[in-house]
Every structure is written in C-alpha cells, then in structure tokens.
C-alpha positions in Angstrom: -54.8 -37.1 -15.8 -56.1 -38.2 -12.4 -56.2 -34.9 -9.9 -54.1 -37.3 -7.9 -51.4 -37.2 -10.5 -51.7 -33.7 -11.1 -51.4 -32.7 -7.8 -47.5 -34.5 -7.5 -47.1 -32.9 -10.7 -47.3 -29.8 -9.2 -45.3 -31.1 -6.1 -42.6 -32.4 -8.8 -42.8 -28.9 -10.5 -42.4 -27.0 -7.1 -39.1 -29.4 -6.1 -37.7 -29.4 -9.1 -37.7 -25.5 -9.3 -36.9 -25.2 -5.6 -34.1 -27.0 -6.1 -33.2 -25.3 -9.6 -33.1 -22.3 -7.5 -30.6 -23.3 -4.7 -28.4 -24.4 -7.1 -28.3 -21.5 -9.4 -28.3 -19.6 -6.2 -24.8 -21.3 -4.4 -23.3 -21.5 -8.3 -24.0 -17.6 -8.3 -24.4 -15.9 -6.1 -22.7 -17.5 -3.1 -20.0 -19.2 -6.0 -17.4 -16.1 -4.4 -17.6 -16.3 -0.7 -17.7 -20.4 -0.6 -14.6 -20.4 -2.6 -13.0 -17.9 -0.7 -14.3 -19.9 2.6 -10.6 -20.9 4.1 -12.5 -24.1 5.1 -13.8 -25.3 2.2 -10.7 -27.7 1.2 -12.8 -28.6 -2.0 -12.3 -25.0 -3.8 -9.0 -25.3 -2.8 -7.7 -28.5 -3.9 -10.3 -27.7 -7.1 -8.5 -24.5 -7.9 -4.9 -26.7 -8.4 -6.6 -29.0 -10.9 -7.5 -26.0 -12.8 -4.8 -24.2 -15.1 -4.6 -20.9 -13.3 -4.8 -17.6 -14.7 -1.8 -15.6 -15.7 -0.7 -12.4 -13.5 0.2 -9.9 -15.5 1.8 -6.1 -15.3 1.3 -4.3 -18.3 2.6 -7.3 -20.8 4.6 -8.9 -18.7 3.7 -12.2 -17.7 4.8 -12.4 -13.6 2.9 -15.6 -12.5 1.6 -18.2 -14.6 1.0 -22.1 -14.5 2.6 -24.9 -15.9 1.9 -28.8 -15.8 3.3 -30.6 -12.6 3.0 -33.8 -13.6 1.7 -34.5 -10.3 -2.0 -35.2 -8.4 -2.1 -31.1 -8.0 -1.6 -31.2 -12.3 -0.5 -27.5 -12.6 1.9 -25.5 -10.6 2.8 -22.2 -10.2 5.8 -20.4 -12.4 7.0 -16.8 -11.1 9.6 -15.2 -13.3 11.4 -12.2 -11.3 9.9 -14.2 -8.1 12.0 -11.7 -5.7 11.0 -8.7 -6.9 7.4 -9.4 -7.6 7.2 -11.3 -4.1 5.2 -8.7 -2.5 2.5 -8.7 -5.4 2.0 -12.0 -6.5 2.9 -13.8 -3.5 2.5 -17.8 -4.0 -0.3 -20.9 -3.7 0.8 -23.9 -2.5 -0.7 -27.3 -2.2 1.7 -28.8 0.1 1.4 -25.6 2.5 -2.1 -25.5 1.7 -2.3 -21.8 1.4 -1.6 -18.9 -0.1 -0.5 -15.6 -0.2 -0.5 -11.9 -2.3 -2.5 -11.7 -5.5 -2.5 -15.8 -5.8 -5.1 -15.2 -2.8 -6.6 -11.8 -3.0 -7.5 -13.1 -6.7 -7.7 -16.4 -6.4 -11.6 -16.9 -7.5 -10.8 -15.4 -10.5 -7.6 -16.8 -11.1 -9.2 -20.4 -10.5 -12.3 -19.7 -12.6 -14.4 -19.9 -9.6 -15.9 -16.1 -9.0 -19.3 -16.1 -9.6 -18.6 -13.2 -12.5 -17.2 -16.6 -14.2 -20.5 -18.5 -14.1 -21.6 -18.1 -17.9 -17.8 -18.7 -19.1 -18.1 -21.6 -17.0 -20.9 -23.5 -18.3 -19.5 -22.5 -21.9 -16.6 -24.3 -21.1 -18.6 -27.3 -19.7 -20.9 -27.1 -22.6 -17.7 -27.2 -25.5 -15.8 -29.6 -23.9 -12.7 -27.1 -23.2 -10.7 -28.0 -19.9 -11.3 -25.5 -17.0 -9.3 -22.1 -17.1 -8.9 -19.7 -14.7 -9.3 -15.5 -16.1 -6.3 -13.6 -16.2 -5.5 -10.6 -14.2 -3.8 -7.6 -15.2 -2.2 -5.1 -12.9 -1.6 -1.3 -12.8 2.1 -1.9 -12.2 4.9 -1.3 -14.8 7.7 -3.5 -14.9 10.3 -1.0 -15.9 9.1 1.1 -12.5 9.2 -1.9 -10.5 12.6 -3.1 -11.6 14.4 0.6 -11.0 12.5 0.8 -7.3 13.8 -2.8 -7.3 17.1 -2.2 -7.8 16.8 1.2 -6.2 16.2 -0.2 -2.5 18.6 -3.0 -3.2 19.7 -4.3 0.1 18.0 -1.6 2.4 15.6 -3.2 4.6 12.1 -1.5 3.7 9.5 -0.5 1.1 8.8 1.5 -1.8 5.5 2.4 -3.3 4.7 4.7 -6.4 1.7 5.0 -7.3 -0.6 7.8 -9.5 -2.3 10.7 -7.4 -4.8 11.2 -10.0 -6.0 7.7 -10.3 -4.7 5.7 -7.1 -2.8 3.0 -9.5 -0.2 1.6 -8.0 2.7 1.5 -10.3 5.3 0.0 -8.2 5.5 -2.3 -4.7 8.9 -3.5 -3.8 9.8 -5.1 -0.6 13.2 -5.4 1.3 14.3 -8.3 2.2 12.5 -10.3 0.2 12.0 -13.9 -0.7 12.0 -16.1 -4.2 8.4 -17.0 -4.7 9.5 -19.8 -6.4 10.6 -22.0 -3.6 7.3 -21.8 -1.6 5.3 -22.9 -5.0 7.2 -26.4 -5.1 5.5 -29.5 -4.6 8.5 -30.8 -3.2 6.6 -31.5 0.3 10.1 -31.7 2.5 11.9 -28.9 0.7 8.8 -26.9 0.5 8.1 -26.9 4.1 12.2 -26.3 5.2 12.0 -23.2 2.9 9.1 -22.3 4.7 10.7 -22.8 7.8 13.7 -21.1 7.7 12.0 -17.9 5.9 9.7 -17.5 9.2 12.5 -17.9 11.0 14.5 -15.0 9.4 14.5 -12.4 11.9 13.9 -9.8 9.2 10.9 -10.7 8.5 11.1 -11.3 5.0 7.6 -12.6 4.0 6.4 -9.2 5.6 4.8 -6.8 3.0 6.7 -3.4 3.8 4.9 -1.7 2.2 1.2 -2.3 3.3 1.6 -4.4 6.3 4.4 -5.8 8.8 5.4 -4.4 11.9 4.5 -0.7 11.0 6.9 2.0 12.1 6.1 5.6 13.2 6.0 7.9 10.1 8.7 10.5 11.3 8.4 14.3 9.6 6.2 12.9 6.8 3.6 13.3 9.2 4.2 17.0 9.7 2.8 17.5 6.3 -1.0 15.9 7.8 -0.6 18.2 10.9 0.0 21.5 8.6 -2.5 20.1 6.2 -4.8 20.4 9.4 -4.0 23.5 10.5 -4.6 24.9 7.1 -8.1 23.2 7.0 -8.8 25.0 10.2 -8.9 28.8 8.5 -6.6 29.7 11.5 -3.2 29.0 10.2 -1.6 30.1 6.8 2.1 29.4 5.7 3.3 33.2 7.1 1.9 32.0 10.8 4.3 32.4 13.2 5.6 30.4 16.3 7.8 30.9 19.1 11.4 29.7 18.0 13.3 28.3 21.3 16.5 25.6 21.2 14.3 23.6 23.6 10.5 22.7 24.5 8.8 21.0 27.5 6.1 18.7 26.5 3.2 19.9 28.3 2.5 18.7 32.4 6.0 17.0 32.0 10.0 17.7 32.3 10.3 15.8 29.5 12.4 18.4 26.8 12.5 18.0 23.4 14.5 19.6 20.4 15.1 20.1 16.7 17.4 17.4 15.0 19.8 19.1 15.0 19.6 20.9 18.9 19.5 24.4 17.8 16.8 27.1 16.6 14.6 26.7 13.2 16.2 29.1 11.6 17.4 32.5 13.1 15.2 34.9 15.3 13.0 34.7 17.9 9.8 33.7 15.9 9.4 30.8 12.9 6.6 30.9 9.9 4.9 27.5 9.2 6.3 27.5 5.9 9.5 27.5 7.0 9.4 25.3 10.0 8.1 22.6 7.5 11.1 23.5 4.8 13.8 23.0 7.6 11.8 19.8 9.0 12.0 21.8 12.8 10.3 19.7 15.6 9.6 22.3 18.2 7.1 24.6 16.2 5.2 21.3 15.0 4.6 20.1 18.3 3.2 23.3 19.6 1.1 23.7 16.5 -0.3 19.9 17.4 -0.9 21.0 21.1 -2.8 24.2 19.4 -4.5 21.9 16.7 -5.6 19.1 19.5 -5.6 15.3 19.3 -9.1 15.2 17.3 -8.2 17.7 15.1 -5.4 15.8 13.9 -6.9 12.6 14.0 -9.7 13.8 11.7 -7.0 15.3 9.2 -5.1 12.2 9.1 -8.7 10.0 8.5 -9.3 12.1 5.4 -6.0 10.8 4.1 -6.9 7.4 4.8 -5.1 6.7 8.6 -7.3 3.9 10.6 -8.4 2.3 7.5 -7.8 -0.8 6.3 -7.9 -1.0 2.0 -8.2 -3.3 -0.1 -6.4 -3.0 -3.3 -7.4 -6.0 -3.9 -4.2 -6.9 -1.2 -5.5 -6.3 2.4 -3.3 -3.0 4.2 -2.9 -2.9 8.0 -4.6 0.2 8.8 -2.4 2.8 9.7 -2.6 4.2 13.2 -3.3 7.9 14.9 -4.9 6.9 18.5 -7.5 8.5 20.5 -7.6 10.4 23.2 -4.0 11.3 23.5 -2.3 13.2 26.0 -1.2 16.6 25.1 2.3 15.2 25.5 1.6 13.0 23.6 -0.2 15.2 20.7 3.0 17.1 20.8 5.2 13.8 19.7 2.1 13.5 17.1 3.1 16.7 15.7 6.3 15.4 14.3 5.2 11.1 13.5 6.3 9.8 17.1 4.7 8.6 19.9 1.7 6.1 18.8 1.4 7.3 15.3 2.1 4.4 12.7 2.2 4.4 9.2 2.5 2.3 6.2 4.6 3.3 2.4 1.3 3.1 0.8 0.2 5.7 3.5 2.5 8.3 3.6 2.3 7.9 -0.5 -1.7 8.6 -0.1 -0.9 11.6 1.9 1.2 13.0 -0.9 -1.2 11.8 -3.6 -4.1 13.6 -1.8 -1.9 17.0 -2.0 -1.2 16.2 -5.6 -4.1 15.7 -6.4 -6.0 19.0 -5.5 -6.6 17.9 -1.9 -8.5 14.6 -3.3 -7.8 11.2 -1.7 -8.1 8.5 -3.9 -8.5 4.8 -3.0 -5.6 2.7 -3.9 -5.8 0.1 -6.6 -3.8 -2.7 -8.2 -5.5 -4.3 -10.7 -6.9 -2.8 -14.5 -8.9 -5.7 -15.4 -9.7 -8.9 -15.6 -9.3 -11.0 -18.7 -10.8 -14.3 -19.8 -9.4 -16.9 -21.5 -10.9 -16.0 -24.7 -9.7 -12.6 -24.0 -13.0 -10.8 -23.2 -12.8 -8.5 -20.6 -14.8 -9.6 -17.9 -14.1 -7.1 -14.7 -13.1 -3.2 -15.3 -12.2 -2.3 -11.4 -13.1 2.1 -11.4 -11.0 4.9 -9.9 -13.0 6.3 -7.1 -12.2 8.9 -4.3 -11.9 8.0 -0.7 -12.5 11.4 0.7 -11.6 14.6 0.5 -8.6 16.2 2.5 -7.9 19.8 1.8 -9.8 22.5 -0.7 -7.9 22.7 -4.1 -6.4 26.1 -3.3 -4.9 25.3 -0.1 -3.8 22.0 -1.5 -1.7 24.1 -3.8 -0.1 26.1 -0.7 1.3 22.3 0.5 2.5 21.8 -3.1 4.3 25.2 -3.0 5.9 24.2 0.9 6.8 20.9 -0.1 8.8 22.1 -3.6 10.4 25.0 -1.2 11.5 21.6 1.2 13.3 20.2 -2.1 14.7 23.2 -3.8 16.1 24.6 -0.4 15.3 22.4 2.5 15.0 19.5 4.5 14.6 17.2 1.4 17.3 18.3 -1.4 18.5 14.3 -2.3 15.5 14.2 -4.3 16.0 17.4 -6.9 16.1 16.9 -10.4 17.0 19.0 -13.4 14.4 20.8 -14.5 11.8 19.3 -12.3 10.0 20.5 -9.3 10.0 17.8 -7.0 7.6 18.6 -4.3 8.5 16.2 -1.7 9.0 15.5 2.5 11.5 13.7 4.1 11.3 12.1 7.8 13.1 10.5 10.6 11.8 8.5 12.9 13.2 7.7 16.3 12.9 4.6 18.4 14.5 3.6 21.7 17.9 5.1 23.0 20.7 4.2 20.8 18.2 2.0 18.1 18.9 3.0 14.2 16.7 5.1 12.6 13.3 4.8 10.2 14.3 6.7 7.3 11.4 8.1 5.2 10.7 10.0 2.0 7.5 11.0 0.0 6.5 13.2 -2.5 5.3 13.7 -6.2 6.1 15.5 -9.4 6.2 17.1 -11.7 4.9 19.8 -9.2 2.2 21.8 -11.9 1.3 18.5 -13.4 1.6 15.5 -10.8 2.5 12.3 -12.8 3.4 10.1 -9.6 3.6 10.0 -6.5 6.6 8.2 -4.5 7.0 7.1 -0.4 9.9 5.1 0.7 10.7 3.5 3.9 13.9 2.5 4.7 14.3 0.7 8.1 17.8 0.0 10.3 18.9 3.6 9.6 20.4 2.5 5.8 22.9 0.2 8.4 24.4 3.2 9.3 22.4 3.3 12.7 21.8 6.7 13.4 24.4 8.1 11.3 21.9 7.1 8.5 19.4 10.2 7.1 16.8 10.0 5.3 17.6 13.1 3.0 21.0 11.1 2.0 19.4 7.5 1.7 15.3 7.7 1.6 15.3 10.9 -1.0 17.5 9.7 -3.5 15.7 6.1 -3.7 12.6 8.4 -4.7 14.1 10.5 -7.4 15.3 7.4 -9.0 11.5 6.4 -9.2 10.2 9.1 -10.1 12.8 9.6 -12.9 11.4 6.3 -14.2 8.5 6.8 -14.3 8.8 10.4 -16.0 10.9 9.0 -18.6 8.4 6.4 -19.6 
C-alpha cells in the first residue's frame, strides 16, 4: 500500500468513526430531549406511526392504541376517559399536541427515550414493527373510581396518595372532560370539541389538583405555621395566647375574627393545641406575626411550597411570597392573603406529618415495561426534605386526631379509626363562595394514606357551604377505600 493510500485510509478511518460517534451520540444520548423538542414535528408525527404503549394503573388498562385506518395508523383508546382525564390526558394528531401522561411519557410511550435504544435496534434487527414501552402507574382504580364518584359534581380536586412512599394513589378532577373526544382524527369535530371545552368557563381541561388557577389553602395552612412554631423550640401545644373576639392586623384598622365572630373557646387565654382543634383565626395570626414571614416561608419550603415537581406530570408550584407585610403575615397565619396551594400540596403537608416529619417527593409511575415485558425503568422513592423532628411530628399527629375526634374536622371520623386530619376555608372577595378544603391521613399510629380535597364554589352552596360538612366527608370516603383494600 502506497503511503498515499494509507494516509486516506486513516482519513476514511477517522470520518467513518467521527461520524459513528455523532450518530450513536444523537441516537443516545440526545434520543430524549430531540424527541421531547416541541419543534421537532418529525418525532411527533413518528410517534403516531408507532403503536403506543399501554397506560396502565395496577392492571387496568387506561389508555391504549388501536388501528385508525388512517395516515396517523394508530389512535388513541381511553376507557373511563372522564375520570382518568387528569392522568392520562390525550395526543392528538389533528391538534398536534398533547397533554397528561401521553406527554409527560411520551418518549417512552413512542419507543423513542434513549433507555429504548437497544430494544430498538432488536426490533430493527428481527423485523418486529415499532412498539412503544408500557407504563404503569402507582394509582389504584378502585381508589380512583370511589374519589371519582366521591367529588361527583363538586367543582375541585382530590388527591391521595402514600406518606411513606409519595405514590399517588388517586387524582380526580372536577369538572372534567372525555379524553376520548380530543383523541379523534375527525379534524372538524376534533377541533369544535376543542373549542368549546376552552371555552367552558370552568375550566375543565385544568388539572385541580396540581395546576389551574390555585386558590388560597384556608386553615390547612395553620397546620405549616404550628409546624413552624414547633420547629422553633419556642412554642409547644400548652403555649398560650391572648383570646379576644376581635384582632387588628398590625399598622392597620383593618379587624379580623374567628369564623364564627366569637372567642376560641372560653377564657381569657387559648393553648396552641386547642386554637388549632377549634380552627380559631385570631391566635394563628398572632402566632404568624410572632413566627415572622421567613420563618414561615422556610417551614412551608420544607413541605415543598415554591417548588415545582415533577411526578412525571409538571405541578405549579405552590405559593408563600417574600417579604410580606406583617399584615399580611397575619392573613398567612390562617391560608389568606397571597398564600396559594395545590391538593397535591396540602396532601404533602400531611404526608410529611405522617410520615415522621419526612417529606417525600411525589410520584406517579412504578415502572416502565417493554413490549417483551422486561422491565426497563424502576422510578425510586426519595425524600424531598425534611420538615419536623420525628417526636414533634408526633405532637401534630396527636393535634390533628384531637381536630377529628372533637373539633374543627368531625365529617371525616370513622369507627375505629383515628383520622388525624385538618379542615379549611378559604375566603375570597365580599359575598364570593367559599374554597372548601380537607387533608389528613390514617390510620393515625400506622399512616396508610394520606388524603387533600379541594372543593371550589362553596359545594354550590356559596358561603353556606363548609368544608367540615362537604370537604371532610369526601376524604373519609377515600380513605375508607383505600383501608379496605
């Protein structure tokens, strides 16, 4: 060989693996984020020739694909498309987008995620036609249908999920749509069904219960701002506060007052304990004022407020702003003012007390299954941060089981359970219905789930609507499912 040759040999050799290596290196490593790119139309219109995964909670198939007959060659199936709305969501050609799991998931589900690479080329190498991997979720069906069927026509959200784990076990939205109709390839009928459900003005594509238009957490809060004044070492359940009818916010004339106008009880002085039992405003806020904005904020970071999770669904980040006001760290101290929260938040608050004062990060999915059913992605519990020591973590669980045995939050008792549990109430402008709230867990010694509801437009009863009489008993019936199970 001429040193002429051998010298474009080498440049050959060089090219060749040059090139060897950008492509292995796109098909790879970059396969997930170019597939996820919103402007690469290719992987979209790619991932509708492809026979998509399955969605799956527990055995129940919940989305799946069928053949269209059509240039797209498979569409999308979803049995139960109203209550599963919120999960699944849809993928549509003819919209060209996507929504829920069908996005969140949707390199996996269209065999695209660069965890798929080797399955890939096997199936390229056997001659099998593409498949995207299946995905199966924490939720139970049986949990999901009684919170389903629990919320019925309340406009809101309900979220259960495990304190020890962060699996979600139930996500049901209210008002809700039929996934079906958005995954037609009927282009005209396709896009008036999309038309009309953005125009609905309650917001039925909305995801309650990680997302929307978030609404102001009401008394659940209270549980963060004595969860922070126990952190501090300065406050325990026998601490005492003034106990007047009425309080000035601080530097204002603005008054405010218990719900129900009077005293937290009788006598001159109220213990934390049982300002939090009977749900009382006043002592809350003064505690807040005593606590201080950053305090507060710090407590309610631990339990995951200004963070946005992904679970693998994206959650608006629920909201406690800086540099408040001490008027405005007063309506803090009982979930007005700025604060904002999600279901899945005020159900991570709980969780965190259940679970010995350790947050966990929320989760959806249990794994990820191939077509030849070899598990190819085990997603791991893992701990956001940690709120509260263990032992004072049990002095919340002992507060919030006093608020359902003989307090604020009765409509969630059950027989021979302790319910440990909060309810809330949160106001909006003069004469506007009420946000109706409930969270909690149980069993109490043994926490097996943990529950938050949101019920928005006062129940339709305005502000005749409470949450103890509408929000509580929605819980209970969750959480009877899921100890029943």
């Amino acid at each position: 060989m001429t040193k002429e040759l051998r010298r474009l040999s080498i440049v050959m050799l060089v090219m060749f693996v040059g090139l060897f290596g950008a492509i292995s290196w796109i098909q790879v490593v970059q396969a997930s984020e170019l597939s996820a790119n919103p402007y690469n139309k290719r992987a979209l219109y790619d991932s509708y020739e492809v026979q998509r995964g399955s969605i799956l909670a527990g055995d129940t198939v919940i989305a799946s694909s069928v053949p269209s007959g059509d240039l797209y060659s498979w569409s999308r199936t979803y049995p139960d498309g109203t209550m599963w709305a919120p999960v699944t969501g849809f993928i549509n050609p003819v919209l060209g987008s996507s929504r829920g799991l069908e996005s969140a998931m949707n390199t996996v589900l269209s065999g695209t995620d660069s965890s798929q690479f080797l399955s890939r080329i096997d199936r390229i190498v056997t001659g099998q036609p593409p498949r995207g991997s299946n995905v199966v979720l924490s939720l139970d069906p049986a949990v999901q249908k009684v919170a389903y069927d629990a919320l019925g026509d309340y406009q809101g959200a309900v979220v259960a999920m495990e304190p020890k784990t962060g699996r979600v076990l139930a996500m049901v939205t209210s008002p809700s749509y039929d996934t079906n109709l958005l995954a037609s390839h009927d282009t005209a009928q396709v896009l008036a069904d999309y038309d009309t459900l953005t125009a609905n003005a309650l917001r039925p594509l909305d995801n309650r219960a990680i997302a929307g238009k978030l609404n102001p957490p009401g008394s659940t809060f209270k549980l963060v701002v004595v969860s922070a004044a126990l952190a501090s070492g300065d406050y325990t359940p026998d601490s005492t506060f003034p106990n007047p009818a009425r309080y000035t916010l601080p530097g204002t004339s603005t008054d405010i007052s218990n719900f129900d106008g009077g005293t937290c009880g009788e006598g001159d002085q109220v213990t934390l304990a049982t300002a939090l039992r009977l749900s009382c405003n006043i002592p809350m806020a003064q505690l807040a004022v005593a606590l201080g904005d950053d305090a507060l904020r710090a407590e309610a970071e631990k339990y995951g407020f200004n963070t946005s999770f992904d679970i693998p669904l994206t959650t608006t980040a629920s909201v406690y702003p800086r540099a408040l006001s001490d008027p405005e760290t007063a309506l803090s101290g009982f979930g007005q003012g700025d604060v904002i929260a999600t279901p899945l938040q005020m159900a991570m608050v709980s969780a965190g007390i259940a679970n010995d004062g350790v947050v966990m990060n929320p989760r959806m999915v249990d794994r990820v299954v191939a077509p030849d059913l070899t598990v190819q992605q085990t997603p791991e519990d893992t701990e956001f941060d940690r709120a509260l020591s263990a032992n004072l973590a049990a002095q919340m669980t002992t507060m919030m089981v006093a608020n359902v045995s003989d307090g604020a939050a009765s409509g969630a008792r059950i027989d021979g359970v302790d319910v440990a549990g909060k309810t809330g109430t949160s106001e909006h402008g003069p004469g506007d219905p009420y946000t109706l709230w409930f969270t909690g867990f149980a069993p109490a010694d043994d926490p097996q789930v943990v529950v938050a509801v949101m019920v928005e437009n006062g129940g339709g009863l305005g502000q005749q609507g409470t949450s103890n009489g509408i929000a509580a008993p929605i819980a209970k019936k969750v959480i009877e499912a899921v100890l029943s199970r």
